[in-house]
C-alpha positions as CSV (number, residue, x, y, z in Angstrom):
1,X,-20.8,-53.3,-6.1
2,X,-18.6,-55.8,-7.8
3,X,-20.3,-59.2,-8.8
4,X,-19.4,-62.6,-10.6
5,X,-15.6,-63.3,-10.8
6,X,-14.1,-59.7,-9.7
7,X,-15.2,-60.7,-5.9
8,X,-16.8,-59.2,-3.3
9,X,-16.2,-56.3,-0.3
10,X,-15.4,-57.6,3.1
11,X,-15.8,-54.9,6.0
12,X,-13.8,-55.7,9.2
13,X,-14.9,-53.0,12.0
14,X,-14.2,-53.2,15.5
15,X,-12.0,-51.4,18.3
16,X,-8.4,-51.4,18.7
17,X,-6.9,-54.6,19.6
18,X,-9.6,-56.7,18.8
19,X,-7.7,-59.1,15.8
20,X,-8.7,-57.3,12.9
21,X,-5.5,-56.7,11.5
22,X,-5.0,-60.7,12.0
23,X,-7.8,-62.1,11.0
24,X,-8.3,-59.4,7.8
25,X,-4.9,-60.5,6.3
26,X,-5.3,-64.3,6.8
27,X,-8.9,-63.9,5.6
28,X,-7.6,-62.1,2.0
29,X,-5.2,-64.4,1.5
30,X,-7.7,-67.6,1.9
31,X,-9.7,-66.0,-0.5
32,X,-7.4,-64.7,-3.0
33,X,-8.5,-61.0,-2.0
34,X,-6.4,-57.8,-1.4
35,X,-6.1,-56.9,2.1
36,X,-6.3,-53.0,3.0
37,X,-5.4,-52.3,6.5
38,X,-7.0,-48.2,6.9
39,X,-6.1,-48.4,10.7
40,X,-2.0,-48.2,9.2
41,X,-3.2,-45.8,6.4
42,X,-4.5,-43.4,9.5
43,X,-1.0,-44.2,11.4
44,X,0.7,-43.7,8.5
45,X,-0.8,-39.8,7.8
46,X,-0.6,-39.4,11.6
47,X,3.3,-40.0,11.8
48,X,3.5,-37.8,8.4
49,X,1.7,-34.8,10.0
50,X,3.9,-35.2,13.3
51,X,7.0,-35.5,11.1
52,X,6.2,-32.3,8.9
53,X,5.6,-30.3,12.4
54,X,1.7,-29.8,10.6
55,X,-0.4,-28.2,13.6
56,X,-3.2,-30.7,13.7
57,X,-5.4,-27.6,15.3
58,X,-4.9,-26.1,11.7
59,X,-7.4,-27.4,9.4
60,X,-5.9,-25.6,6.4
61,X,-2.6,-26.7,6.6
62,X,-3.7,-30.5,7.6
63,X,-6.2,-30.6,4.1
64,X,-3.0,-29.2,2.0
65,X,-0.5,-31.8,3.5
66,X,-3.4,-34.2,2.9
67,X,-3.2,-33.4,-1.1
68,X,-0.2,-35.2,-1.4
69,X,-0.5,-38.0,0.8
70,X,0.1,-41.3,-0.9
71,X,0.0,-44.6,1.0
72,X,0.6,-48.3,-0.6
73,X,0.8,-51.8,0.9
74,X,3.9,-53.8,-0.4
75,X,5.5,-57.0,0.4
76,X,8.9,-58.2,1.5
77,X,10.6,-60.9,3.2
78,X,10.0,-59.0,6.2
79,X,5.7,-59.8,5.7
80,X,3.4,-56.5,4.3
81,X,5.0,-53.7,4.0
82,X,3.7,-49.5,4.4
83,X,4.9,-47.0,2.4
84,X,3.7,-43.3,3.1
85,X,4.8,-40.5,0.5
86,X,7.9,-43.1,-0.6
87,X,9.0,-44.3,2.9
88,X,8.6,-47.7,4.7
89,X,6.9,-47.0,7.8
90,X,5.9,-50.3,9.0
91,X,7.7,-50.5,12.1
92,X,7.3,-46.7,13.5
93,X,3.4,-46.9,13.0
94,X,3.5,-49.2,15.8
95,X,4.2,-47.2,18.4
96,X,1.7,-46.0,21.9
97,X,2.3,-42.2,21.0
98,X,1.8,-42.9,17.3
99,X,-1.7,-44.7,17.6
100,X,-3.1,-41.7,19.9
101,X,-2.2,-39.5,17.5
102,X,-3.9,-41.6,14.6
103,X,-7.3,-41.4,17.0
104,X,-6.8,-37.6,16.3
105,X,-6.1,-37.1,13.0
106,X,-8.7,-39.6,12.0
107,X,-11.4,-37.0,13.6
108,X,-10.2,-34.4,11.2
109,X,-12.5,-34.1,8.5
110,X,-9.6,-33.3,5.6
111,X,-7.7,-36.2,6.6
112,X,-10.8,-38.8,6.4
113,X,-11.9,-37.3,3.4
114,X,-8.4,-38.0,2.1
115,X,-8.5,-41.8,3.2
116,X,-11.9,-42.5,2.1
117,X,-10.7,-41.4,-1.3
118,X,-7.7,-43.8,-1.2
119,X,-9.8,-46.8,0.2
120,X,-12.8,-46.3,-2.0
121,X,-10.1,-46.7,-4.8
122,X,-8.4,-49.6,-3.7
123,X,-11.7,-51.3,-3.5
124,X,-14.0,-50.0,-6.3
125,X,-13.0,-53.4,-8.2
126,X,-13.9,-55.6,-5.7
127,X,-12.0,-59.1,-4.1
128,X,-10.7,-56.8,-0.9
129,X,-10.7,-57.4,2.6
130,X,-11.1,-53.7,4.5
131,X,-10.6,-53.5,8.3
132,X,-11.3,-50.1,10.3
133,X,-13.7,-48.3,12.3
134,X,-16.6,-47.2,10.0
135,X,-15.7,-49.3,6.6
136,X,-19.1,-50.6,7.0
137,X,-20.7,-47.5,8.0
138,X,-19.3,-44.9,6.2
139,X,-16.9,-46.2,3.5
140,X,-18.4,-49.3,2.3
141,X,-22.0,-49.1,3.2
142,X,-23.0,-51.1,1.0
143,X,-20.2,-53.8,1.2
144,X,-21.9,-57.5,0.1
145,X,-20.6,-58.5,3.6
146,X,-19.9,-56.2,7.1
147,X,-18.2,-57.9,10.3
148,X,-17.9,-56.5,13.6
149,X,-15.0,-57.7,15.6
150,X,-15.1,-57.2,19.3
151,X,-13.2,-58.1,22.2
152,X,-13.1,-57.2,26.1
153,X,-11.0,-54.0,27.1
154,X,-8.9,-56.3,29.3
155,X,-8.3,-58.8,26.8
156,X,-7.4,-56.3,24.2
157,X,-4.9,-54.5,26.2
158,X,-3.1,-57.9,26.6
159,X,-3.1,-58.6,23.5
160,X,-1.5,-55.1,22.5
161,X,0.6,-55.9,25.6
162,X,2.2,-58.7,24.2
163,X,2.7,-56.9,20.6
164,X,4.4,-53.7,22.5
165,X,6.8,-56.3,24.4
166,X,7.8,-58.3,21.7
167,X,9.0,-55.0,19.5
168,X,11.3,-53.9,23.0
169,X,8.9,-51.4,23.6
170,X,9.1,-50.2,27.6
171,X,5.4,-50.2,29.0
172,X,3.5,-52.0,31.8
173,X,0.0,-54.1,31.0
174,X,-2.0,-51.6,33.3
175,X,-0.9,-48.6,31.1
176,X,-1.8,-50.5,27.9
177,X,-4.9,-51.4,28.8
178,X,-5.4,-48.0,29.9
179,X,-4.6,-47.2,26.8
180,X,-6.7,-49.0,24.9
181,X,-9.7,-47.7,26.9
182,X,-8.3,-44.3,25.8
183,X,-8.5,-45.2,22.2
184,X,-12.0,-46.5,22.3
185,X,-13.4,-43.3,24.2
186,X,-11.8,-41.1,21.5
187,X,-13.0,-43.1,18.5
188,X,-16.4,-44.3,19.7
189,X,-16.8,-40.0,20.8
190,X,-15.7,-38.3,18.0
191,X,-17.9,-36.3,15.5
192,X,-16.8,-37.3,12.4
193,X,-17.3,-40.9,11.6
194,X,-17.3,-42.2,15.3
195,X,-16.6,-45.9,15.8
196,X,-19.8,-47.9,15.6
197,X,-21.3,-51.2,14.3
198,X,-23.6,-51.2,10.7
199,X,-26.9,-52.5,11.5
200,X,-26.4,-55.3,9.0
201,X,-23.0,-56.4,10.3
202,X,-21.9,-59.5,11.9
203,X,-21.0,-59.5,15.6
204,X,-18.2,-62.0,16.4
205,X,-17.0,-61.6,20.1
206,X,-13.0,-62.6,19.5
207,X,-12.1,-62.9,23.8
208,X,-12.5,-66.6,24.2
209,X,-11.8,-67.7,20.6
210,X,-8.1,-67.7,18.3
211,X,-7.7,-66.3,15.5
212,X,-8.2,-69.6,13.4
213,X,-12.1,-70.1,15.4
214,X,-12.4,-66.3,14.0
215,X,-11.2,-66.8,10.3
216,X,-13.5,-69.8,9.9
217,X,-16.7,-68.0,11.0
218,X,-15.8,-65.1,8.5
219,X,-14.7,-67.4,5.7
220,X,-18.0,-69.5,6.0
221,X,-19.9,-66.0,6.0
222,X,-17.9,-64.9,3.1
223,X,-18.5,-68.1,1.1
224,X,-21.9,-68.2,1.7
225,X,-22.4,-65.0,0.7
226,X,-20.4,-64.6,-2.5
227,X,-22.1,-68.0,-3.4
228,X,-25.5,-65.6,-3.6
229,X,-23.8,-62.5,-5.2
230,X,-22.8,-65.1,-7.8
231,X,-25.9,-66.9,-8.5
């Protein structure tokens, strides 16, 4: 694991909806790290698969696609940017039908296999901020410093809500939330990798706290702990 100067890993685990994506990016950018968001990386293969008419029953044919995957995190005026295999695909990862499907792929074990590769590159030098579902657990075990970010089922289907309105998506809170629920069952029930907290993580409950409450508990973790790794 990195040391001195080049940093330190950060892994941000929770459920959907529960801030990570938030708090992550605000988090690398107080510390001068590199933010890598996987939960787009597995939207990103998901809408790929969909796109190429892959059958995600066909294991074969998923681990092929999978060969030639290539995901990257830009910047714009528009904020971070995702481009899959060439293509900005921000704004169409975003979608209720597209995060199902990246609860799917992300159980098949060619498709994880290929992520993990990609992540475990981005971060081998260190001074990144990961957020996921088993970056602590299965990535980056032995990351210098694993959180797990939580938040009621209620609170974060209003919060996904609120996201889905804003983009002029059509849905109604109840379905959301529904849908959220539906999200954890898949990820916290699949074989491969399921969605769990490290032992050593963490545990910050986000419901009654912003986003600013959250980043300072995580900085003042971080800091602490770098101070160590640097010592």
């Amino acid at each position: 694991m990195p040391s001195g100067n080049r940093g330190i890993v950060v892994a941000i685990d929770g459920p959907s909806g529960a801030g990570k994506s938030t708090v992550s990016e605000l988090l690398a950018k107080r510390l001068g790290y590199i933010k890598v968001d996987t939960g787009s990386m597995y939207r990103s293969a998901a809408l790929l698969l969909h796109e190429s008419g892959t059958d995600f029953d066909d294991v074969a044919s998923v681990e092929k696609f999978c060969r030639n995957l290539d995901i990257k995190f830009g910047h714009s005026d528009r904020g971070e940017r995702v481009i899959a295999n060439g293509k900005d695909v921000t704004d169409l990862i975003r979608t209720p039908e597209i995060s199902l499907l990246a609860s799917r792929v992300s159980a098949i074990r060619p498709v994880r296999e290929a992520m993990m590769r990609l992540q475990r590159e981005m971060g081998k030098h260190g001074g990144v901020v990961l957020e996921g579902r088993d970056i602590g657990t299965v990535v980056f075990p032995d990351a210098e410093v694993k959180f797990f970010l939580s938040a009621s089922t209620e609170e974060r289907g209003k919060r996904r809500y609120a996201e889905l309105i804003a983009r002029g998506e059509k849905t109604t809170l109840q379905a959301t939330i529904n849908d959220v629920a539906k999200r954890d069952e898949q990820d916290m029930k699949r074989d491969i990798a399921p969605l769990r907290q490290a032992g050593d993580a963490v545990v910050i409950d986000s419901s009654g706290l912003s986003a600013e409450q959250v980043l300072d508990l995580m900085e003042k973790c971080v800091k602490e702990k770098k101070g160590v790794c640097e010592s």
